[in-house]
C-alpha atoms as an extended CHARMM CRD file, in Angstrom:
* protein
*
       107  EXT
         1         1  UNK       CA            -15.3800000000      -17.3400000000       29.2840000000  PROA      1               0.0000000000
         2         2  UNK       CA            -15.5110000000      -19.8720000000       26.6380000000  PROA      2               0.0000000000
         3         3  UNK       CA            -18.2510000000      -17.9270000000       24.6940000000  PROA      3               0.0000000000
         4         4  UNK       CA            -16.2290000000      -14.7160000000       24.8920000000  PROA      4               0.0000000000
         5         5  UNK       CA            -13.3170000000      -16.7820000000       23.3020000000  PROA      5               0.0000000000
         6         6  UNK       CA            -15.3250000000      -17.7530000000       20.5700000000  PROA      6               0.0000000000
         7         7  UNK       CA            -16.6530000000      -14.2820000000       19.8020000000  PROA      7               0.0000000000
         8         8  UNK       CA            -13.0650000000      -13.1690000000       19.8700000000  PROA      8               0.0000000000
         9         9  UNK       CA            -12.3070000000      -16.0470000000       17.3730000000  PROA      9               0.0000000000
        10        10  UNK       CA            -15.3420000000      -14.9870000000       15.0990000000  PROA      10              0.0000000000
        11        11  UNK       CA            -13.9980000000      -11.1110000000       15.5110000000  PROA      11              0.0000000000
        12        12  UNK       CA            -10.4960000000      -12.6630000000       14.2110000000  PROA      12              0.0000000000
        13        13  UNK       CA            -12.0660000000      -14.0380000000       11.2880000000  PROA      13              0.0000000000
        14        14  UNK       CA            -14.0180000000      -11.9290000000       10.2820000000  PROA      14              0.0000000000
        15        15  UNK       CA            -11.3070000000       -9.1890000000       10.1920000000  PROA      15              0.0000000000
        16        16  UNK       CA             -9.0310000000      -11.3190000000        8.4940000000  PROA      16              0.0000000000
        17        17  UNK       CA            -11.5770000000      -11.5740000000        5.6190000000  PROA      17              0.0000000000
        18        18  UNK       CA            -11.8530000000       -7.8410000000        5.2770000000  PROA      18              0.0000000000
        19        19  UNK       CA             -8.1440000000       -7.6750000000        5.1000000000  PROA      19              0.0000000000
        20        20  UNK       CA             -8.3860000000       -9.8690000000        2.4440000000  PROA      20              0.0000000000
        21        21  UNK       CA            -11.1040000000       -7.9940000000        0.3010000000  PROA      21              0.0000000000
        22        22  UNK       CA             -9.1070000000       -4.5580000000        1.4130000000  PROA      22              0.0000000000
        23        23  UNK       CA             -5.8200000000       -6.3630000000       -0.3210000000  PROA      23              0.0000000000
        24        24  UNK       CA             -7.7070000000       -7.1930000000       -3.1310000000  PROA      24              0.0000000000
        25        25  UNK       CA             -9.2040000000       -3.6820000000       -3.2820000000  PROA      25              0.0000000000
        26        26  UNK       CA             -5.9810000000       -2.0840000000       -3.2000000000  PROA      26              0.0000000000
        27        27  UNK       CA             -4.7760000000       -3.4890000000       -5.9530000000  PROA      27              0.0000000000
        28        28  UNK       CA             -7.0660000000       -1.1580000000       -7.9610000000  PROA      28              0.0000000000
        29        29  UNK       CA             -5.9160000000        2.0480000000       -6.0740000000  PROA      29              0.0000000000
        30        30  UNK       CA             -3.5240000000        3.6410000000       -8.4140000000  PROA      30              0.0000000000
        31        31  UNK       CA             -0.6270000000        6.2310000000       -7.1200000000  PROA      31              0.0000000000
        32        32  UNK       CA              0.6810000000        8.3320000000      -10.3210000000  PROA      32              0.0000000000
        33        33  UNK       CA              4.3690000000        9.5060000000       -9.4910000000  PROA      33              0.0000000000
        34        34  UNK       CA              5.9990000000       11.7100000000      -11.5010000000  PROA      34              0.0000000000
        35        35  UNK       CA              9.5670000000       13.3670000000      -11.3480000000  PROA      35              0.0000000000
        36        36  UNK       CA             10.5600000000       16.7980000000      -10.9500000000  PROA      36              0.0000000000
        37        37  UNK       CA              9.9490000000       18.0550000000      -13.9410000000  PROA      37              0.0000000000
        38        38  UNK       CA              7.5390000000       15.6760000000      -15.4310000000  PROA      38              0.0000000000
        39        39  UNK       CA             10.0570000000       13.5630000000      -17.9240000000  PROA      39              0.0000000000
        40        40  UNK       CA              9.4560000000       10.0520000000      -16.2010000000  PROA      40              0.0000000000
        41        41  UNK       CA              5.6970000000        9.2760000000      -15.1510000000  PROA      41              0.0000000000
        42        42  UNK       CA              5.1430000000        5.7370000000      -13.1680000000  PROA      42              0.0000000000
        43        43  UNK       CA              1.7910000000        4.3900000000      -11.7190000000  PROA      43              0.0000000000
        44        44  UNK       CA              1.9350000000        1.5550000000       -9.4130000000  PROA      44              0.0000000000
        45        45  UNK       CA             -1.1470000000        0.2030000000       -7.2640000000  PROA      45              0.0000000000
        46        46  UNK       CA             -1.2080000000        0.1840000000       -3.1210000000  PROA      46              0.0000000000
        47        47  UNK       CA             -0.0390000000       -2.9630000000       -3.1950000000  PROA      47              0.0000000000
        48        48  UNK       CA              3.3080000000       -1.7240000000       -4.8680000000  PROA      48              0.0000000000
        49        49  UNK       CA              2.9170000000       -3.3180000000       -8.5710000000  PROA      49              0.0000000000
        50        50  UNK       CA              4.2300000000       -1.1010000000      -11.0120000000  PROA      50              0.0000000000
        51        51  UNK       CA              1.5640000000       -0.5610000000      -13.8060000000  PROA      51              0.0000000000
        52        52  UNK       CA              3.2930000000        1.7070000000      -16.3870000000  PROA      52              0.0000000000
        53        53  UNK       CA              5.9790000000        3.6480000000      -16.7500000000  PROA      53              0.0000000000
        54        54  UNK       CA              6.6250000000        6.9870000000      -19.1870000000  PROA      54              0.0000000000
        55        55  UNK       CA              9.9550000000        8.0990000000      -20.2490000000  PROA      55              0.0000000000
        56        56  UNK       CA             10.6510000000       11.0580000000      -21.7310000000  PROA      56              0.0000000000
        57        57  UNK       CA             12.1680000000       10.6310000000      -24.9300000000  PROA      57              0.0000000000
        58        58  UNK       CA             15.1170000000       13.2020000000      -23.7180000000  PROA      58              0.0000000000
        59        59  UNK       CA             16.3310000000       10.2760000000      -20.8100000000  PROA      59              0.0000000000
        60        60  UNK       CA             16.6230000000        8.0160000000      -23.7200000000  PROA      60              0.0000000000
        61        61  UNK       CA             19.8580000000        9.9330000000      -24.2140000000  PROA      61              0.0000000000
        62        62  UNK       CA             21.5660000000        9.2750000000      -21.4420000000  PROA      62              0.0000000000
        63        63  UNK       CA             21.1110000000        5.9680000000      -19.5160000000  PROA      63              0.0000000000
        64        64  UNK       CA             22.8710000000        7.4680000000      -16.3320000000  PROA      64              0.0000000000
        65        65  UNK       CA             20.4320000000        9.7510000000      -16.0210000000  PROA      65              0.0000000000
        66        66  UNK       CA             17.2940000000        7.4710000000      -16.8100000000  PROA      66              0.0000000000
        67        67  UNK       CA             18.6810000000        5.0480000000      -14.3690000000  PROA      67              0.0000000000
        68        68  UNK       CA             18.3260000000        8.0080000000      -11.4480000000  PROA      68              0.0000000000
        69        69  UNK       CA             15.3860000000        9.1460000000      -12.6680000000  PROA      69              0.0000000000
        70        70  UNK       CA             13.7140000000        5.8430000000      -12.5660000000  PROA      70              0.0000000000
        71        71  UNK       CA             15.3910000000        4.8660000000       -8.9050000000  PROA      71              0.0000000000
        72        72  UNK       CA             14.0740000000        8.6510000000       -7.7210000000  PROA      72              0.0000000000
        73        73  UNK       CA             10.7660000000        7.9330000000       -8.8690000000  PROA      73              0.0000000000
        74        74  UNK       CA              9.8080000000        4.6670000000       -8.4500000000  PROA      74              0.0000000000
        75        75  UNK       CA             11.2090000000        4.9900000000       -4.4690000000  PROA      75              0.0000000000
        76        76  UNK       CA              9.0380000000        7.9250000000       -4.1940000000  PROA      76              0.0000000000
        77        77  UNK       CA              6.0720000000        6.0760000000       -5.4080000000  PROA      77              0.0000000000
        78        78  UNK       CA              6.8810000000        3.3750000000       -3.7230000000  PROA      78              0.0000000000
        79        79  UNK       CA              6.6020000000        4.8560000000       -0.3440000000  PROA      79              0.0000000000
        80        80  UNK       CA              3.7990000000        6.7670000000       -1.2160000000  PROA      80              0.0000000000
        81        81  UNK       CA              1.8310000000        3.3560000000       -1.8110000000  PROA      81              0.0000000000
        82        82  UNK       CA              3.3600000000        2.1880000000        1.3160000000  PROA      82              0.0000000000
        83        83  UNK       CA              2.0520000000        4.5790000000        3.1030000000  PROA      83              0.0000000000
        84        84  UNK       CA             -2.4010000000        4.4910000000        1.2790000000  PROA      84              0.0000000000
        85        85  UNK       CA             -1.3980000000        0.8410000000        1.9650000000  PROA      85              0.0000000000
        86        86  UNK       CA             -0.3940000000        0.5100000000        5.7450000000  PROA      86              0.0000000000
        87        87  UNK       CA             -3.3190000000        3.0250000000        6.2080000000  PROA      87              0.0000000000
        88        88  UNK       CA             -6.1420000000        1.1190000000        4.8460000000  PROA      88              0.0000000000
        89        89  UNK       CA             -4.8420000000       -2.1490000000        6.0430000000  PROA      89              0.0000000000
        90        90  UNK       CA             -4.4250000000       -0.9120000000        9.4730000000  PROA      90              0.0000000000
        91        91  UNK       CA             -7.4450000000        0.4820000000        9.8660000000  PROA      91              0.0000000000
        92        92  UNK       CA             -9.0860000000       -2.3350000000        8.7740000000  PROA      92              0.0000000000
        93        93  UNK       CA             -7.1140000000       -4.6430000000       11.3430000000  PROA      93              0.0000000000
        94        94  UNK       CA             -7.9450000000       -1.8040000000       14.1300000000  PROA      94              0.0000000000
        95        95  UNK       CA            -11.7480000000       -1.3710000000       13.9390000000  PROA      95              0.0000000000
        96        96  UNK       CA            -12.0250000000       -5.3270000000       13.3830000000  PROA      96              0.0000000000
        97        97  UNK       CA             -9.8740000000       -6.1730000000       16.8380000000  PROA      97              0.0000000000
        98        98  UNK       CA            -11.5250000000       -7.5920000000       19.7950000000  PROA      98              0.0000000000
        99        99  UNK       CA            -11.0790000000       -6.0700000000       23.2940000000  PROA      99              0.0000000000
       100       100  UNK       CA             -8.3970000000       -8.1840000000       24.6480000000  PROA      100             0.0000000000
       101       101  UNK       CA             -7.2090000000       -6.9590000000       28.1690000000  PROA      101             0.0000000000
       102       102  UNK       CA             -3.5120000000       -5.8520000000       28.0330000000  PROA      102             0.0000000000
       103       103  UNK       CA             -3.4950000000       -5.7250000000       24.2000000000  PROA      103             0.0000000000
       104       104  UNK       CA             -3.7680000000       -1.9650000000       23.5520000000  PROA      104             0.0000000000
       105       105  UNK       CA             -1.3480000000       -2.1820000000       20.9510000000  PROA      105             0.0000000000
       106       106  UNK       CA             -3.3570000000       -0.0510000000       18.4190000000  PROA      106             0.0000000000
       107       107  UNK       CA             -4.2940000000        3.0090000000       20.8570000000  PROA      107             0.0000000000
């Protein structure tokens, strides 16, 4: 029993470490987001970092209308890079847990 704990605690670790390298790794995944009809462009990682940002020269006009544009955008990209992220991390996390009995969380 004590071996099987240890194994368990080398699983652990060793899945935590590919989180890791999967956190860094995501930081080079870019997700482009654009509106509607193209006048504000934003690119964020999977790790939600914004990277740049294109505005129209149009929305410079009207700062109401930038400011919905940018809220529009950016929460669309943001989710989207929720979502590549909470993928790839949970993957990782699921293919790297040990067979614990009653812990079937991830089936």
């Amino acid at each position: 029993m004590f071996g099987d704990m240890m194994k368990m605690m080398g699983k652990l670790k060793e899945t935590q470490k590919k989180v890791e390298e999967t956190k860094k790794r995501l930081d080079t995944v870019l997700i482009d987001e654009s509106s509607t009809d193209g006048k504000l462009k934003v690119t964020l990682t999977a790790n939600r970092t914004i990277k740049t940002i294109e505005i129209n020269e149009d929305l410079l006009e009207d700062k109401e209308q930038l400011e919905d544009y940018l809220i529009l955008t950016l929460n669309k990209a943001i989710e989207n890079a929720t979502r590549v992220n909470e993928a790839e991390l949970g993957a990782v996390a699921k293919e790297g847990m040990p067979n614990i009995p009653g812990m079937d969380m991830f089936k």
